[in-house]
C-alpha positions in Angstrom: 0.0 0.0 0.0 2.8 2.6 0.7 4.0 1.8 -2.2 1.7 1.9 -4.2 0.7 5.8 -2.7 4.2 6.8 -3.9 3.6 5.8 -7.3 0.1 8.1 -6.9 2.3 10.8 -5.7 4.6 11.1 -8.1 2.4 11.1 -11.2 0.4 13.9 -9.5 3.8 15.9 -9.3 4.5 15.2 -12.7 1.1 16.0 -14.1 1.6 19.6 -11.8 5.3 20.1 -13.1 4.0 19.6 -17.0 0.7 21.9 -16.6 3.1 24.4 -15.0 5.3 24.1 -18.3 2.6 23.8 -20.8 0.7 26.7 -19.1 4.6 29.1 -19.1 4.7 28.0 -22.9 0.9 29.5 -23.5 1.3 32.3 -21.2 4.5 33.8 -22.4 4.0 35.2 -26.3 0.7 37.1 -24.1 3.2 38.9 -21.6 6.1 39.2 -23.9 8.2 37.0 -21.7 10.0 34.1 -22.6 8.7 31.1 -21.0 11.6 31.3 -18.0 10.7 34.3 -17.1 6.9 33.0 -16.7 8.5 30.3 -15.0 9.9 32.8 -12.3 7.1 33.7 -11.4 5.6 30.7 -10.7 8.7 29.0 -9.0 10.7 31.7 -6.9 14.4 30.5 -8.0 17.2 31.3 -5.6 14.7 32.2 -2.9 15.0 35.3 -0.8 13.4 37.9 -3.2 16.6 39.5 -4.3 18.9 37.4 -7.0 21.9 37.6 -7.9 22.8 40.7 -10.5 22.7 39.9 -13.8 25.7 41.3 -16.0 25.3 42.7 -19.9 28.0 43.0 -22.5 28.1 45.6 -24.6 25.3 47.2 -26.8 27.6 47.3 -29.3 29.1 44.3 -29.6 26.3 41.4 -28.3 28.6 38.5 -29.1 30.7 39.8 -25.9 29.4 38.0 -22.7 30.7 40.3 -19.9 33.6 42.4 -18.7 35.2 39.8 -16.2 34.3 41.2 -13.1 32.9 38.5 -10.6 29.2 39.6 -9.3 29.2 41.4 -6.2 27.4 39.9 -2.7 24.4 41.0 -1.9 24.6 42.8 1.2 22.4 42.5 4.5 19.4 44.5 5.3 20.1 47.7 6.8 18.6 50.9 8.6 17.5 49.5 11.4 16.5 52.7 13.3 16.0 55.1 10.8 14.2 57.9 11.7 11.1 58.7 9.0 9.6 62.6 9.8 6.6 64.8 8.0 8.2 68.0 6.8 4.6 69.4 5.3 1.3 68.2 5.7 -0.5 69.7 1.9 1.5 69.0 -1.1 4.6 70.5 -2.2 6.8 71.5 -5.4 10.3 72.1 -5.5 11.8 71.0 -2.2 15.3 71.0 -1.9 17.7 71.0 0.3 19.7 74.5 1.4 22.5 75.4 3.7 22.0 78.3 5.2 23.8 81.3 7.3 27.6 81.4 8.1 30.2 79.8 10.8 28.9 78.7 13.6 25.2 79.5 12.7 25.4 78.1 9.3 22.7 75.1 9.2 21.0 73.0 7.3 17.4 74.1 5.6 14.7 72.7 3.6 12.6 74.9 0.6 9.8 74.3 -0.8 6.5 76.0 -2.2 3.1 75.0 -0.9 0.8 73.9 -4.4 -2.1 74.6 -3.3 -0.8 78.3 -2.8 2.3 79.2 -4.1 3.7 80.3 -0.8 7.4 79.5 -0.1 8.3 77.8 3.0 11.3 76.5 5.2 11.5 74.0 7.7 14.7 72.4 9.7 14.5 68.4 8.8 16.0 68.1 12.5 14.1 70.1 14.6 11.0 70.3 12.5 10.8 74.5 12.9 8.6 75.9 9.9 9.3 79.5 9.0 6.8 81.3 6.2 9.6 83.1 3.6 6.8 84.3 1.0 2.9 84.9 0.5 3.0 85.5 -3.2 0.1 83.3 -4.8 1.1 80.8 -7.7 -1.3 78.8 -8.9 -1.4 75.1 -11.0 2.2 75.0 -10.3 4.0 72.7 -12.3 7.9 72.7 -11.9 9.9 74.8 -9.3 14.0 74.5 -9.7 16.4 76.3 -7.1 19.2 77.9 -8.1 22.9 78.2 -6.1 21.3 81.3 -4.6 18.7 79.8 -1.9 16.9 82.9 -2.4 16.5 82.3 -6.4 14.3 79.6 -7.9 12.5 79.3 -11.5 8.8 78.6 -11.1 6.8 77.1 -14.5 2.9 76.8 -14.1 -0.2 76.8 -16.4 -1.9 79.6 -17.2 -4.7 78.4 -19.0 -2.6 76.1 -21.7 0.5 78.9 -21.9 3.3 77.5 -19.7 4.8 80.4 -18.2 8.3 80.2 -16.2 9.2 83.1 -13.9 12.4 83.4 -12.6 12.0 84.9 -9.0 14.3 86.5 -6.1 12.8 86.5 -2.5 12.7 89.9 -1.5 11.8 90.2 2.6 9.1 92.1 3.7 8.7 94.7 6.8 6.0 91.9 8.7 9.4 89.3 8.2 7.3 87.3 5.1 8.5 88.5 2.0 7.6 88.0 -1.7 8.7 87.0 -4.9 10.2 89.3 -7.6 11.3 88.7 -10.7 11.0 88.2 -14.2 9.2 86.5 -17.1 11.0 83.9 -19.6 9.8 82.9 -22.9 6.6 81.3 -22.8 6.0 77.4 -23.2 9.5 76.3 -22.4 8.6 72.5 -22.2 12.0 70.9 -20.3 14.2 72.3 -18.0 17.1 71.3 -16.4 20.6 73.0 -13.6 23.6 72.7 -14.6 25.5 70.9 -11.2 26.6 74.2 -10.2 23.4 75.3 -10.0 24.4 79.0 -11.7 23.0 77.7 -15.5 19.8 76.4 -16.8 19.2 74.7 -20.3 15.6 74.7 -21.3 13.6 73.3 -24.3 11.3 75.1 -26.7 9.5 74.8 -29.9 10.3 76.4 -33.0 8.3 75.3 -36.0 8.8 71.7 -36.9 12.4 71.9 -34.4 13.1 71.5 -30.8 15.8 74.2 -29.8 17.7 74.2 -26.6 19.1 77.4 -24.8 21.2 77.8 -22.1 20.7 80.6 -19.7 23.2 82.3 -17.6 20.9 82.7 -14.2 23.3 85.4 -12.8 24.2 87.7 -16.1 21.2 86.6 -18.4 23.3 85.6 -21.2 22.0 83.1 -23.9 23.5 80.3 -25.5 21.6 78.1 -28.5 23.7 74.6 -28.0 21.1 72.3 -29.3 18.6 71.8 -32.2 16.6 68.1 -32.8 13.8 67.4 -35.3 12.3 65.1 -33.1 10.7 67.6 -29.2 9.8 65.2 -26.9 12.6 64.7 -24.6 13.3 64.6 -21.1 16.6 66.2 -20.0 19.4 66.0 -17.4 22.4 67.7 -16.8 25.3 65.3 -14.8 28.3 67.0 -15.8 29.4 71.0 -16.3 30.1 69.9 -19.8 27.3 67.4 -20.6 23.5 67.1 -21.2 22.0 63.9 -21.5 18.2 64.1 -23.7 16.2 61.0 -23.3 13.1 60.5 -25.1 9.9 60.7 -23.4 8.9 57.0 -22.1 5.8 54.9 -23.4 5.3 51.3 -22.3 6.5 49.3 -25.7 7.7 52.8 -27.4 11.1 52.6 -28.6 13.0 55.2 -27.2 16.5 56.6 -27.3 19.1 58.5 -25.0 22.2 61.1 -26.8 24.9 63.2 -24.8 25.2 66.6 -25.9 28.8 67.7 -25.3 28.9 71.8 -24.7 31.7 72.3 -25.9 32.0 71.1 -29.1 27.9 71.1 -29.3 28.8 67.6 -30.4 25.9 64.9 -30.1 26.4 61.2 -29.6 23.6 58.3 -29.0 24.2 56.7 -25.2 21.1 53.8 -25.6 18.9 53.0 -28.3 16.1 51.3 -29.3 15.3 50.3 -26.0 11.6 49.9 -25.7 9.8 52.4 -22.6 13.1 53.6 -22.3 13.4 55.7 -18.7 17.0 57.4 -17.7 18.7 58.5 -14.1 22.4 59.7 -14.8 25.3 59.3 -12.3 26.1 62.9 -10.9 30.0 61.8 -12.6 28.9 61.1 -15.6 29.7 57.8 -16.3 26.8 55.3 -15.1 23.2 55.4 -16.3 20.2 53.6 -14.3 17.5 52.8 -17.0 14.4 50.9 -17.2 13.1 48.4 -20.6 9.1 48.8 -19.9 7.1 46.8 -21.9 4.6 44.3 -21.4 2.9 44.6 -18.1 5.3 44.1 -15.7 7.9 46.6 -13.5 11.1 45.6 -15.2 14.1 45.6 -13.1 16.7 48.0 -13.2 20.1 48.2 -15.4 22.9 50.2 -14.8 25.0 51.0 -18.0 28.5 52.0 -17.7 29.5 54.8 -20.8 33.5 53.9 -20.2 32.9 50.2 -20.9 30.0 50.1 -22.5 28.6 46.9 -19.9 25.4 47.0 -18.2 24.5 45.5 -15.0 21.3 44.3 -14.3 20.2 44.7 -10.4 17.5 42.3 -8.5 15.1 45.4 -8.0 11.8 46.0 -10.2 11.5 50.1 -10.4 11.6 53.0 -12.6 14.9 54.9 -12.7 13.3 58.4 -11.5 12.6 56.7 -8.5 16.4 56.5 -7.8 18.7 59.1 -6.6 23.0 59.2 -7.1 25.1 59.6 -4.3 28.1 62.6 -5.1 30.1 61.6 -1.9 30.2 57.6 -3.3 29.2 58.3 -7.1 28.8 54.8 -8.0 26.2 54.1 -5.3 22.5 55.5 -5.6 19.2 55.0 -3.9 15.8 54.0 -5.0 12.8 53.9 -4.3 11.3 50.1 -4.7 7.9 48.5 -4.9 6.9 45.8 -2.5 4.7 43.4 -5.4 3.7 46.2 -8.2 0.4 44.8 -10.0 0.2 44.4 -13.4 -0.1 47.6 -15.8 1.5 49.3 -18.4 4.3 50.7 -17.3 5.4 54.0 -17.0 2.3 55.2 -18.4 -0.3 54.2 -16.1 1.9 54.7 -13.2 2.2 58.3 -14.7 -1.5 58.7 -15.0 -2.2 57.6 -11.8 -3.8 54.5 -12.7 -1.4 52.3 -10.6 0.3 53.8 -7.1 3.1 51.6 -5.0 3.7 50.9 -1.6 7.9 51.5 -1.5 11.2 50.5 0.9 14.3 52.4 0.3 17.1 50.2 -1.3 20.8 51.0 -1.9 22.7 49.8 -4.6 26.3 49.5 -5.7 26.6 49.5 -9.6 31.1 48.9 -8.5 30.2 45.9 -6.4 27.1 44.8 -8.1 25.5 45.1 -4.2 22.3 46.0 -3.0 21.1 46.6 0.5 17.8 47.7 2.1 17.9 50.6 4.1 14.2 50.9 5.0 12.5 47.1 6.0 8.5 48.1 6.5 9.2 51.4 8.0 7.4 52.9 5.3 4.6 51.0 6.4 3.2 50.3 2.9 2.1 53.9 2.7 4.7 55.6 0.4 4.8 56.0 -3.8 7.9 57.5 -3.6 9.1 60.2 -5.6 11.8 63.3 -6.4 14.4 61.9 -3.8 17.4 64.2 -3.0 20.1 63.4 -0.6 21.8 66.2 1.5 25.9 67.3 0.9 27.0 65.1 3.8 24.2 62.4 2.7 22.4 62.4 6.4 19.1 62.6 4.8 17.2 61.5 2.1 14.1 63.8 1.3 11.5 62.4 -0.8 7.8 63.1 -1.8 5.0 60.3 -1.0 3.4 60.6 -4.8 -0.1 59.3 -3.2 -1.0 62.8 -1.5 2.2 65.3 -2.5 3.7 65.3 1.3 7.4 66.3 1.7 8.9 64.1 4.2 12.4 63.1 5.0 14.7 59.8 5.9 17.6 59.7 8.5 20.7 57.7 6.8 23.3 57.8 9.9 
């Protein structure tokens, strides 16, 4: 009798194993997966949630099959203690960090301007104290940027369909709240970006059937054309004093391309192509790129390409690249903002629209070592969709936005 249940058990195991590989083999050409990666998801390989990172040669040369470098450990969870705080209660644009005053009294500050009002505000991301700088109304605010000068910031909002960007000085009042002074820029500049100085802005604008880009000097007003493109819909960064990096603007399945414009030879050379949903984060040196291949309807994970030797890395963490932030102090670490099991959907689009929201931890990785770590383990609480991280100069604290409601909040590192 024992026997013979054996036998029974081992032909229903057998019967499960085949419908699990018929049913990969049907499933797959639906997703646009191969059938091991519907496999995956039915039988966690490796266990533990986070694999081992999975190495790329180079796009231009696919008969390569690496650089040599042994994969990294993955490193233990970390952050035990963390402290998580609320730096606004309505929703924000444009917080940033600031250091503020000299010697002994120099400190550091968070900015930001209220949306629902326009009014700029400060608040210490230790002690919590909130101070009022402005009273100035801005409505259907859309971008704020902060220049070198914490007093000096570009604000863009709608007026109607007219994008307008005003570039603004904080002038203090007699009651101790000031306003906001400035000056009008060309109307419906559609991309802006800093230089990493923070003195310099390049911005996009249409011109007939072109795209030209300008950069503005924020302290002497001068001009500079450095950039003309056929095709308008890009997304720009600026990593380097002497390079801008254009990505085109993401759609689940779209095709899309990256190029580095070189300023001083106005030079233009193609960084990724043809990647479909392609989505970008830059290295603040330059030389990695964390980007994202969405199509079908899964969160793909993430890939960090190296520009020197053309190898890419891909890391054990399903998210989108603008969910990620560089280090400066340790340029070849960054952290990212990652989704604890994001549903099907076509992403980035209906993640852009809304559509979809995630429940985020904070991971580091380490594109040198091929490492990641978790700095947050449920401290979020399920409650964050993470977005526009920024680390401090000394990298104490991570600021972020929680996407779900527009709240500034901030993340103790030490």
């Amino acid at each position: 009798m024992p026997r013979k249940i054996s036998f029974i058990i081992i032909g229903i195991l057998t019967l499960i194993a085949i419908g699990i590989f018929v049913a990969a083999f049907i499933i797959a050409p639906r997703e646009d997966k191969t059938p091991v990666e519907v496999l995956r998801d039915f039988i966690p390989f490796g266990g533990g949630g986070a694999d081992e990172p999975v190495r790329r040669p180079p796009q231009s040369d696919p008969s390569q099959d690496g650089d040599g470098l042994e994969d990294g450990p993955l490193a233990g969870q970390a952050g035990e203690g963390n402290a998580l705080l609320q730096l606004s209660s309505t929703p924000v644009v444009g917080a940033s960090f600031h250091r503020i005053g000299e010697d002994e009294k120099e400190h550091l500050t968070v900015r930001y301007v209220e949306q629902t009002t326009g009014n700029i505000f400060e608040v210490n991301p230790e002690t919590l104290e909130k101070v009022r700088l402005t009273n100035t109304t801005l409505l259907a605010l859309k971008r704020v940027l902060w220049s070198d000068d914490e007093k000096r910031l570009l604000v863009q909002y709608l007026d109607g369909e007219v994008i307008k960007t005003f570039m603004g000085n904080i002038v203090g009042g007699e009651s101790g709240v000031g306003s906001l002074e400035g000056e009008f820029l060309e109307e419906n500049i559609e991309a802006l970006t800093l230089s990493p100085e923070r003195d310099k802005v390049f911005s996009l604008r249409s011109f007939g059937d072109i795209v030209i880009g300008t950069i503005l000097n924020i302290k002497n007003g001068d001009k500079e054309q450095v950039f003309a493109h056929p095709f308008k819909e890009w997304l720009v960064g600026w990593p380097t004093e002497n390079q801008i990096i254009l990505t085109t603007k993401p759609s689940n399945g779209v095709l899309g391309q990256s190029i580095l414009l070189t300023l001083s030879n106005e030079r233009i050379v193609p960084l990724l192509n043809n990647i479909p949903g392609l989505t970008t984060q830059p290295s603040f040196d330059g030389r990695n790129i964390l980007y994202g291949e969405m199509r079908g309807q899964t969160l793909s994970r993430i890939i960090s390409y190296n520009r020197e030797s053309g190898n890419s890395l891909v890391f054990p963490l399903a998210t989108l690249p603008e969910k990620c932030v560089w280090s400066r102090v340790s340029p070849q670490r960054a952290f990212c903002a990652v989704p604890q099991a994001p549903e099907k959907a076509l992403y980035p689009d209906d993640w852009y629209r809304g559509v979809v929201s995630f429940s985020d931890e904070i991971w580091q990785l380490d594109v040198e070592r091929g490492s990641v770590s978790q700095v947050t383990q449920e401290s979020l609480n399920n409650s964050f969709d993470v977005i526009n991280l920024e680390l401090d100069v000394e990298e104490r604290f991570l600021l972020f936005q929680n996407k779900k409601d527009g709240t500034l909040w901030r993340l103790k590192l030490e």
